[in-house]
PDB file of N, CA, C and O in Angstrom:
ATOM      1  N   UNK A   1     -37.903 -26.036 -23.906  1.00  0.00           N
ATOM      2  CA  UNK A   1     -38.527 -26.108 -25.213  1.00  0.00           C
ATOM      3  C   UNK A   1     -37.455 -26.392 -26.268  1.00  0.00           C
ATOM      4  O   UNK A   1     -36.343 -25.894 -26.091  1.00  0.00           O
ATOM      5  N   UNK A   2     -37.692 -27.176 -27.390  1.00  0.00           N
ATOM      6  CA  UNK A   2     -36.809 -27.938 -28.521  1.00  0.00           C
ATOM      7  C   UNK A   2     -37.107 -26.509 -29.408  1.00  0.00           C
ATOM      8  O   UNK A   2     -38.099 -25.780 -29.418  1.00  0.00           O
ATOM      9  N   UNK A   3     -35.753 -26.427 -30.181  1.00  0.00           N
ATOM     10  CA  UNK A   3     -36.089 -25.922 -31.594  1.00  0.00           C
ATOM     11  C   UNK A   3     -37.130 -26.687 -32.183  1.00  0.00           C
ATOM     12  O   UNK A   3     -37.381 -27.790 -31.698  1.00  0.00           O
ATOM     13  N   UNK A   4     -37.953 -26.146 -33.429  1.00  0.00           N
ATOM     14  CA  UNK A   4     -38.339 -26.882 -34.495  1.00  0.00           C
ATOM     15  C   UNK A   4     -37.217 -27.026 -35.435  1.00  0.00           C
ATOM     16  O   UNK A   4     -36.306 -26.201 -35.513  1.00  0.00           O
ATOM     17  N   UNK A   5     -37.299 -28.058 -36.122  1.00  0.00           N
ATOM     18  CA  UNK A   5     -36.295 -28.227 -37.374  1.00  0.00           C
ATOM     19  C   UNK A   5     -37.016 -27.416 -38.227  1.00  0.00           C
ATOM     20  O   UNK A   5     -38.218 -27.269 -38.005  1.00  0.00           O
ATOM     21  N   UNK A   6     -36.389 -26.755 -39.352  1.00  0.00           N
ATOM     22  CA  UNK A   6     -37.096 -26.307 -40.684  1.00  0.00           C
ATOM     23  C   UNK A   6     -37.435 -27.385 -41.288  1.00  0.00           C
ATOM     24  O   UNK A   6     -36.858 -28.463 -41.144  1.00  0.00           O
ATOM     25  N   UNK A   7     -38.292 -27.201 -41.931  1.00  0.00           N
ATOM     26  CA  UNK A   7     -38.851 -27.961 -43.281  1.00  0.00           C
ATOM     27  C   UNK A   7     -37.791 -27.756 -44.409  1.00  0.00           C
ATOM     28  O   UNK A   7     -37.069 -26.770 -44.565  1.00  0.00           O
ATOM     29  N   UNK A   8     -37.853 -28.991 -45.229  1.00  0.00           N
ATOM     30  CA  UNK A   8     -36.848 -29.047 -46.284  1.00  0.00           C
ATOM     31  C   UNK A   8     -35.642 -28.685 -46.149  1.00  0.00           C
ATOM     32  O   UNK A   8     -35.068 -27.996 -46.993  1.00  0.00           O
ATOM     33  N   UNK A   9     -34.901 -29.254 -44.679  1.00  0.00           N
ATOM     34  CA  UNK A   9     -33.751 -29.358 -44.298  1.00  0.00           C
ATOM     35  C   UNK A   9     -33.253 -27.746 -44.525  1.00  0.00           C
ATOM     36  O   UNK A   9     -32.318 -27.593 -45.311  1.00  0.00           O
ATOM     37  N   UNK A  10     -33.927 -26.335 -43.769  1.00  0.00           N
ATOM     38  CA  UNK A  10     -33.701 -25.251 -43.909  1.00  0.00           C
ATOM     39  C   UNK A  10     -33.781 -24.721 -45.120  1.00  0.00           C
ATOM     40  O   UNK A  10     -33.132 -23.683 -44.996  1.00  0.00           O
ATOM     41  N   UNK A  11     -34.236 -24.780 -46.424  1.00  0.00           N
ATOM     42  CA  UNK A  11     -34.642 -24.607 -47.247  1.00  0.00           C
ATOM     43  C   UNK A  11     -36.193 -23.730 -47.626  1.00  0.00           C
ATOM     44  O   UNK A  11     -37.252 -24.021 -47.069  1.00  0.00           O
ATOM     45  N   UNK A  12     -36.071 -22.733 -48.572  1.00  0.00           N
ATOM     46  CA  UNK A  12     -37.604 -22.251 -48.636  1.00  0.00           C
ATOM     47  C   UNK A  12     -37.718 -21.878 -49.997  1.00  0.00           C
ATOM     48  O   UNK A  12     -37.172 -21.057 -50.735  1.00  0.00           O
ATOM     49  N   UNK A  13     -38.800 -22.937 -50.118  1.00  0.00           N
ATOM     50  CA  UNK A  13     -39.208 -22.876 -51.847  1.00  0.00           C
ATOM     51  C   UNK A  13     -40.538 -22.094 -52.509  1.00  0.00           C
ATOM     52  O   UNK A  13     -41.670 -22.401 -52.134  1.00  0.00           O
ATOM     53  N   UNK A  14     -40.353 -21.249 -53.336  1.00  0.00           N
ATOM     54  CA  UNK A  14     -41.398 -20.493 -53.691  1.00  0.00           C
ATOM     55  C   UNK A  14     -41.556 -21.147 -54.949  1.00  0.00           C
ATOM     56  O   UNK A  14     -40.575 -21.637 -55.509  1.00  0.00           O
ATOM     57  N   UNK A  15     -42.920 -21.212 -55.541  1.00  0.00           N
ATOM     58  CA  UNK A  15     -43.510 -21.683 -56.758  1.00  0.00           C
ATOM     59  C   UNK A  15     -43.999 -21.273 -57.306  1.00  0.00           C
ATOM     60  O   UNK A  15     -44.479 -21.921 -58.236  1.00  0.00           O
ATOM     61  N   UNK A  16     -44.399 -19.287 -57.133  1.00  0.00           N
ATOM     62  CA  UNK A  16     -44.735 -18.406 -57.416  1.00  0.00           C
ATOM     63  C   UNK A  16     -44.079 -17.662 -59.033  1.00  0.00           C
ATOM     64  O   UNK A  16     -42.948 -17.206 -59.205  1.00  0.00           O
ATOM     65  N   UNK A  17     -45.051 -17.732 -59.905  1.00  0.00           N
ATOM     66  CA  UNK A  17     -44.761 -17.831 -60.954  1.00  0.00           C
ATOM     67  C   UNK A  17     -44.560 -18.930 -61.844  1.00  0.00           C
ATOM     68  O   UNK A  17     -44.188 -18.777 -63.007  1.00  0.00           O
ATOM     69  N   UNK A  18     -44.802 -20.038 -61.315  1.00  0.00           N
ATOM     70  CA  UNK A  18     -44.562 -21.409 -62.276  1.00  0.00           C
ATOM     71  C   UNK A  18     -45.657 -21.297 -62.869  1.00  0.00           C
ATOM     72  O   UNK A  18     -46.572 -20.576 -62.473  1.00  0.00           O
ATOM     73  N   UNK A  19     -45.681 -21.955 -63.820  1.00  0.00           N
ATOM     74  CA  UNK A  19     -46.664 -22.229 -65.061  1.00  0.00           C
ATOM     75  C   UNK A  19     -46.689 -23.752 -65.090  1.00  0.00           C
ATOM     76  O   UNK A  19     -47.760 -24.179 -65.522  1.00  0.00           O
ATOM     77  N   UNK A  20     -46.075 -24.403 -64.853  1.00  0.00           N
ATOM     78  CA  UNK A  20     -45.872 -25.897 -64.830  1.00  0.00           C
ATOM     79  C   UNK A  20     -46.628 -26.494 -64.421  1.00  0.00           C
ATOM     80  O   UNK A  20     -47.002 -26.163 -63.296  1.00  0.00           O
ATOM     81  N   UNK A  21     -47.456 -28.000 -65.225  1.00  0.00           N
ATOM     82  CA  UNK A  21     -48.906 -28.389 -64.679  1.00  0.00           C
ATOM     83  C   UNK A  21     -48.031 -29.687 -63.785  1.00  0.00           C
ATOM     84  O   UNK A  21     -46.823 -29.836 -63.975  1.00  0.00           O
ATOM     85  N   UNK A  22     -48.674 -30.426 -62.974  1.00  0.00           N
ATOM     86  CA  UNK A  22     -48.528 -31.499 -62.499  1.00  0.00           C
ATOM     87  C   UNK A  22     -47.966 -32.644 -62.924  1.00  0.00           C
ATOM     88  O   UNK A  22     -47.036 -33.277 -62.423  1.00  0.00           O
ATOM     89  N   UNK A  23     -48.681 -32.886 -64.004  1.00  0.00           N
ATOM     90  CA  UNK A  23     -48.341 -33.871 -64.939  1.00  0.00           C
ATOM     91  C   UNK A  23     -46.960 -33.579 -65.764  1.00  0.00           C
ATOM     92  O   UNK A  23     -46.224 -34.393 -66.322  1.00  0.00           O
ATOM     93  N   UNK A  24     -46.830 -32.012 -65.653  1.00  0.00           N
ATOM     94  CA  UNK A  24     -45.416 -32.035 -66.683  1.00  0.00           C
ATOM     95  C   UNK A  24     -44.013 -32.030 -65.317  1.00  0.00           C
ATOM     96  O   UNK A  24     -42.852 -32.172 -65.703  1.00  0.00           O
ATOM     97  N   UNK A  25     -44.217 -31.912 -64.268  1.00  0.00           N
ATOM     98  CA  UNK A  25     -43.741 -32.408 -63.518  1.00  0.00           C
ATOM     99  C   UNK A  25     -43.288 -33.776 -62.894  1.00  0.00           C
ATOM    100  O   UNK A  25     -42.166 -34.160 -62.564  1.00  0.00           O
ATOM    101  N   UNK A  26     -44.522 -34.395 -62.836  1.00  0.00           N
ATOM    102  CA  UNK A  26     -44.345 -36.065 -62.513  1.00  0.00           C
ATOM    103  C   UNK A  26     -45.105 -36.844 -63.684  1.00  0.00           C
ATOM    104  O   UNK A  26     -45.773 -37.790 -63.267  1.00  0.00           O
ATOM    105  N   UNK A  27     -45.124 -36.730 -64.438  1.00  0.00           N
ATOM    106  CA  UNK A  27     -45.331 -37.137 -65.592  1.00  0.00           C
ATOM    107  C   UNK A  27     -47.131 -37.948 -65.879  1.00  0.00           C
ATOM    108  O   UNK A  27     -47.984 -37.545 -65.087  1.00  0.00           O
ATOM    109  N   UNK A  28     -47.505 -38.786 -66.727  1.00  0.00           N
ATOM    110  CA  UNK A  28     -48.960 -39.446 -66.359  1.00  0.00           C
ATOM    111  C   UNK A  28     -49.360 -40.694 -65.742  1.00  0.00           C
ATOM    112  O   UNK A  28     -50.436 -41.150 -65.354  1.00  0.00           O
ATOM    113  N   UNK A  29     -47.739 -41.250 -65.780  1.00  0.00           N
ATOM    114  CA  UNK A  29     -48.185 -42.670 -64.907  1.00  0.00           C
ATOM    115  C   UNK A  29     -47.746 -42.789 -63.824  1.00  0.00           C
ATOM    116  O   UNK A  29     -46.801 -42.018 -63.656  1.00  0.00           O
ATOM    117  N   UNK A  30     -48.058 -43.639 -62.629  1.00  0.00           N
ATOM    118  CA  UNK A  30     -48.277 -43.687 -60.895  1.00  0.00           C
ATOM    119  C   UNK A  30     -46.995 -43.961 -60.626  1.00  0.00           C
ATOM    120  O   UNK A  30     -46.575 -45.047 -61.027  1.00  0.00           O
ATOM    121  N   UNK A  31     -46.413 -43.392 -60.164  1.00  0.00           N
ATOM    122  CA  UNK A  31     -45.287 -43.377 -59.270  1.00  0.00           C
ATOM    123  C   UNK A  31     -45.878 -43.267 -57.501  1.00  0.00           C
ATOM    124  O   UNK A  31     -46.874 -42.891 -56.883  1.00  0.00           O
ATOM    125  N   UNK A  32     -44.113 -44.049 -57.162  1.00  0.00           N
ATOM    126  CA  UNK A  32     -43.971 -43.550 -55.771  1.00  0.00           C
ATOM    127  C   UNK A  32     -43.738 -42.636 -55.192  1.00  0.00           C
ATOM    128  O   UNK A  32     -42.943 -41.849 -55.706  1.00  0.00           O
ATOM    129  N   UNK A  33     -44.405 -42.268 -53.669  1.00  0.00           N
ATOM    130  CA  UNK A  33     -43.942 -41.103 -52.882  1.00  0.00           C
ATOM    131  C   UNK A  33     -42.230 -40.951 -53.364  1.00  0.00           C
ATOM    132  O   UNK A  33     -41.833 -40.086 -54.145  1.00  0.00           O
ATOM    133  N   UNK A  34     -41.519 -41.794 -52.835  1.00  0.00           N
ATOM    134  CA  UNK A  34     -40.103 -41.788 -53.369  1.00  0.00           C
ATOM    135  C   UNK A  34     -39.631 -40.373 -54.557  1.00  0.00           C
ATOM    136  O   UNK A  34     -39.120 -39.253 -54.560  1.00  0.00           O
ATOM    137  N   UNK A  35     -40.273 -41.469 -55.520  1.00  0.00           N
ATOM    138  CA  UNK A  35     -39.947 -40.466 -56.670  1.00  0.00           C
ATOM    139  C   UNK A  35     -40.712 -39.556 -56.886  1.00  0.00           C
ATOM    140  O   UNK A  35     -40.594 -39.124 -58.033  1.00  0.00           O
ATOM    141  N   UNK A  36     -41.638 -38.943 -56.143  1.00  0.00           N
ATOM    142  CA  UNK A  36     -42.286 -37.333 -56.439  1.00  0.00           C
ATOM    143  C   UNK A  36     -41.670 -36.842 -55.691  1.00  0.00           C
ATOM    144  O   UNK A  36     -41.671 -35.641 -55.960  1.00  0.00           O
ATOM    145  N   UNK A  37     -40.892 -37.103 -54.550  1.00  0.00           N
ATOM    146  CA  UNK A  37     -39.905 -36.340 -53.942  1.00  0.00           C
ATOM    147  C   UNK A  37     -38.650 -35.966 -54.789  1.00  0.00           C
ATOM    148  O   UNK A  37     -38.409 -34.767 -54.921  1.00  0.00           O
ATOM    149  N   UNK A  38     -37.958 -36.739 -55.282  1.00  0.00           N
ATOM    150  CA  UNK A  38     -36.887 -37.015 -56.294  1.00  0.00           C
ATOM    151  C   UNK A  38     -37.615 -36.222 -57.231  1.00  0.00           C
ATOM    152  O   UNK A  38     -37.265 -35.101 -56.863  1.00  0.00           O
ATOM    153  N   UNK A  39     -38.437 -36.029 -58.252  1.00  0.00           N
ATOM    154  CA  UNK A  39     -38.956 -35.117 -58.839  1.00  0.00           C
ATOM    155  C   UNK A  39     -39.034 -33.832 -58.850  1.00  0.00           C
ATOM    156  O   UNK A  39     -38.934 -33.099 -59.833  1.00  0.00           O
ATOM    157  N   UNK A  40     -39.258 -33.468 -57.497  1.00  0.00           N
ATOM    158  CA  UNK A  40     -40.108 -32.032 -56.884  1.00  0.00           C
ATOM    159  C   UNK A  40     -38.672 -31.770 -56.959  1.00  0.00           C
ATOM    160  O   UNK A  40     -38.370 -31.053 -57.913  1.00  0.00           O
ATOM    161  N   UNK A  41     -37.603 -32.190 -56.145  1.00  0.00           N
ATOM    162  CA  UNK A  41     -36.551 -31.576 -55.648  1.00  0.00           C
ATOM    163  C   UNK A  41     -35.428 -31.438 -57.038  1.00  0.00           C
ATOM    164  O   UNK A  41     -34.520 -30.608 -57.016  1.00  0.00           O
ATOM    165  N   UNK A  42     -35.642 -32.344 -58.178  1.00  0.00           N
ATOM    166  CA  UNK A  42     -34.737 -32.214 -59.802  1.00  0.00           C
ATOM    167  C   UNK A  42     -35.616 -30.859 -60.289  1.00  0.00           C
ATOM    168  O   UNK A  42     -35.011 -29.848 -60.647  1.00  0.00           O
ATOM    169  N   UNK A  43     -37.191 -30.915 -60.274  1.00  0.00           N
ATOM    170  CA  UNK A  43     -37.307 -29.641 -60.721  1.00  0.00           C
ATOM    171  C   UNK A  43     -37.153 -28.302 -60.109  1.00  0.00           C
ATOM    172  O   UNK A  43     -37.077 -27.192 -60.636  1.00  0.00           O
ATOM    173  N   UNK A  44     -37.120 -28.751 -58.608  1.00  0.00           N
ATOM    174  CA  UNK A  44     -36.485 -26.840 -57.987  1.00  0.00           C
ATOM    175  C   UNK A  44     -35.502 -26.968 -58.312  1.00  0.00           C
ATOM    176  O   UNK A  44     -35.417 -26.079 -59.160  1.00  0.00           O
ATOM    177  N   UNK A  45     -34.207 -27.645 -58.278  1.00  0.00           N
ATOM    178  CA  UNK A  45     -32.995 -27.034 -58.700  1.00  0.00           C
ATOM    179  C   UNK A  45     -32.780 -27.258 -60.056  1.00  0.00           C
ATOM    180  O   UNK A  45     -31.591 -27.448 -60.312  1.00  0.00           O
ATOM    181  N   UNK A  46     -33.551 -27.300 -61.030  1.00  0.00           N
ATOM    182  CA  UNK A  46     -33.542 -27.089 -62.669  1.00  0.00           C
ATOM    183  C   UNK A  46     -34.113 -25.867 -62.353  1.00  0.00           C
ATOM    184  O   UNK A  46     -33.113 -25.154 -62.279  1.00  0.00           O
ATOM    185  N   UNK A  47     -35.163 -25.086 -62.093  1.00  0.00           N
ATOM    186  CA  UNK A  47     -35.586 -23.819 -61.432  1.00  0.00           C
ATOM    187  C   UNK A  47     -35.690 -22.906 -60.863  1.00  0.00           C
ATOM    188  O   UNK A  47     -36.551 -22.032 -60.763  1.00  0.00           O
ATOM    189  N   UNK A  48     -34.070 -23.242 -60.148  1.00  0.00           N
ATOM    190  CA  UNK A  48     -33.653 -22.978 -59.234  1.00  0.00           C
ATOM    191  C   UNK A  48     -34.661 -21.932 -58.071  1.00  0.00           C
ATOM    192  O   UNK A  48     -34.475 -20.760 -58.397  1.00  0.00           O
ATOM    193  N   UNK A  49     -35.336 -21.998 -57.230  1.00  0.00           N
ATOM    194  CA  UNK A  49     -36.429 -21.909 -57.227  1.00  0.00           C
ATOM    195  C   UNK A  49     -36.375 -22.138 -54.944  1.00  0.00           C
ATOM    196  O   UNK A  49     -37.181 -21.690 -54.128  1.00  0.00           O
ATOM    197  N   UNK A  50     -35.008 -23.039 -54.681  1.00  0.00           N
ATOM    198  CA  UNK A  50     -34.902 -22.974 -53.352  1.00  0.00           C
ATOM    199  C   UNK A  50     -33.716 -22.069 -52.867  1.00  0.00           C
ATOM    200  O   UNK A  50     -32.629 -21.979 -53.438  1.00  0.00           O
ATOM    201  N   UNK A  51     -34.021 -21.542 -51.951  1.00  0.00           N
ATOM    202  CA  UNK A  51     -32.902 -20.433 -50.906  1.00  0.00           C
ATOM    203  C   UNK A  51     -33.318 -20.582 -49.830  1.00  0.00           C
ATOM    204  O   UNK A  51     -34.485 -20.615 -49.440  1.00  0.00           O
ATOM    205  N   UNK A  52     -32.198 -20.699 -49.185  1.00  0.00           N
ATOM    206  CA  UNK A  52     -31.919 -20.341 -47.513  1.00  0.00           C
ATOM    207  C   UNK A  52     -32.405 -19.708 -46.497  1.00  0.00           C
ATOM    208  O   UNK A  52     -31.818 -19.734 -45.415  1.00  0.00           O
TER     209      UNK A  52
END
């Protein structure tokens, strides 16, 4: 049997307590998968918000 890899390259993100809507996150116009990744991951560590 294989390990599983972790998700988010061993990383574990809680969002518990955000107040932050969607839109103030990725803003109102259509972006790429790309950049909601690039997004998600500028606002956890402005939030600091991921641990080990």
């Amino acid at each position: 049997m294989v390990a599983k890899k972790a998700a988010f390259g061993g990383y574990s993100i809680c969002f518990k307590g955000c107040e932050d809507s969607v839109e103030s996150v990725f803003g109102s116009t259509k972006i790429a998968p790309s950049e909601m990744t690039k997004r998600i991951w500028a606002y956890v560590k402005k939030n600091k918000l991921a641990g080990k």
